[in-house]
C-alpha positions in Angstrom: 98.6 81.7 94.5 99.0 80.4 97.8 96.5 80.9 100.7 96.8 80.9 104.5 94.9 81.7 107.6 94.4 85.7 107.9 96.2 87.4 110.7 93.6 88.5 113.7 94.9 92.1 113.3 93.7 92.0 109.8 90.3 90.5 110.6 90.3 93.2 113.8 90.8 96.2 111.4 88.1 94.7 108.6 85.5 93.7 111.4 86.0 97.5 113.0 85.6 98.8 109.6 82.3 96.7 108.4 81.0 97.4 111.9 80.7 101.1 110.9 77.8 100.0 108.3 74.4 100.0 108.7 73.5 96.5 107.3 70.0 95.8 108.1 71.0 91.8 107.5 73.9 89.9 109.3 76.1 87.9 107.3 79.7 85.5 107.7 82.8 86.1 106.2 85.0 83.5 105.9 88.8 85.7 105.8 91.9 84.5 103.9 95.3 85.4 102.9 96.1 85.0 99.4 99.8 85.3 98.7 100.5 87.1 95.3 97.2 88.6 95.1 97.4 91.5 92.8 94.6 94.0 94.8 95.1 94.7 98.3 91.4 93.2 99.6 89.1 91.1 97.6 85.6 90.2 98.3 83.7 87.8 96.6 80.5 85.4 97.4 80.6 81.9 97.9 79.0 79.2 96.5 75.7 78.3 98.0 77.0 75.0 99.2 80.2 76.7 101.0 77.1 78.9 102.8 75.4 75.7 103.6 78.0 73.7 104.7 80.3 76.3 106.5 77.4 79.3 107.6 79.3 81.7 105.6 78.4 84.4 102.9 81.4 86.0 101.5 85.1 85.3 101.3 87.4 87.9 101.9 91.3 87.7 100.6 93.7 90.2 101.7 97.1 90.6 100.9 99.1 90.6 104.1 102.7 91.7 101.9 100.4 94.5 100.7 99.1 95.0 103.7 101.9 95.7 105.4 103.0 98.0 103.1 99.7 100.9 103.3 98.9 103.7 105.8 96.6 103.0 107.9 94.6 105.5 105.8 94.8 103.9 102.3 94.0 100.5 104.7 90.6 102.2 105.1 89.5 103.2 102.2 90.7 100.4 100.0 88.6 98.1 102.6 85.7 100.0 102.8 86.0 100.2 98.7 85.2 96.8 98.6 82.9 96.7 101.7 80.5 99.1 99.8 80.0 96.7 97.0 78.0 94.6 99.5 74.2 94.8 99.4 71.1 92.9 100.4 68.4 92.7 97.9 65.2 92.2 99.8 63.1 90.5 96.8 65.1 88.1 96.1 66.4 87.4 99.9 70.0 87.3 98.6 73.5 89.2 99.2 74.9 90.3 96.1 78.1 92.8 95.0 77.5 95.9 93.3 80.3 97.3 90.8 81.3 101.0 92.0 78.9 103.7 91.3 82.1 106.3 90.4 83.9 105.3 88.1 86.8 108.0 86.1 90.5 108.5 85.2 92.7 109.8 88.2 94.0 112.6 85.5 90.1 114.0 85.1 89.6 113.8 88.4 92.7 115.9 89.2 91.8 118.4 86.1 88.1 118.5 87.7 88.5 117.6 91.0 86.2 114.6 92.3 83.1 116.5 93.2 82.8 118.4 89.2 83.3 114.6 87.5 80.5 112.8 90.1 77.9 115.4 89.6 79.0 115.2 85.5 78.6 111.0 85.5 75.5 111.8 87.9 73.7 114.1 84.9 74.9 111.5 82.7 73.0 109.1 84.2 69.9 110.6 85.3 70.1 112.0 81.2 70.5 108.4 80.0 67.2 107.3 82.2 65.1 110.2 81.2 66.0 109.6 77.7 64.7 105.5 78.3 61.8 106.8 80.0 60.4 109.1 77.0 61.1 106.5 74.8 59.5 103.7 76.8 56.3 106.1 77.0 56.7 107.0 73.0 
């Protein structure tokens, strides 16, 4: 895999898309292209010496042959995807990524459509935590 500098349209359309969040903390991105990258956008942390040395927090590889290839749409989304993993815990002082909170099969969701299989994982969930509760009370 072969990395370059990002192009500033790419770092443009990211930066106008993270600039849509309310994050209470502000944070660096250090932004590069990664030839042969098999997702479109990958974010990941860096190590704590990188954010010493270089005053930046997460990495950010995009696929510019990808790139090209999307609607300006599926762009979007597939940013903002991987923008959403990024939170702040306030205990610990520290950025950390979240795995997705929604996670199915593209053929439920088109059985069920994508609000029926949320609320079904949702009462899953809140199920499974009830059930931990009674038991840590038992």
């Amino acid at each position: 895999m072969k990395y370059q500098e990002l192009s500033t349209d790419i770092i443009e359309k990211f930066n106008s898309i993270i600039e849509q969040k309310a994050f209470s903390v502000n944070f660096n991105f250090l932004f590069l292209a990664k030839e042969g990258q098999k997702q479109l956008i990958k974010i990941s942390k860096v190590p704590p010496a990188f954010e010493f040395k270089y005053d930046v927090h997460m990495l950010v590889e995009v696929n510019e042959e990808m790139y090209d290839k999307f609607d300006d749409e599926s762009v979007e989304i597939l940013f903002e995807q991987q923008i959403d993993r990024i939170q702040y815990d306030f205990e610990k002082e520290k950025l950390k990524l979240v795995n997705p909170d929604f996670v199915s099969f593209s053929g439920i969701i088109s059985k069920y459509g994508v609000e029926k299989v949320a609320r079904a994982n949702e009462v899953q969930d809140l199920t499974v935590k009830q059930t931990e509760d009674e038991a840590a009370t038992a």
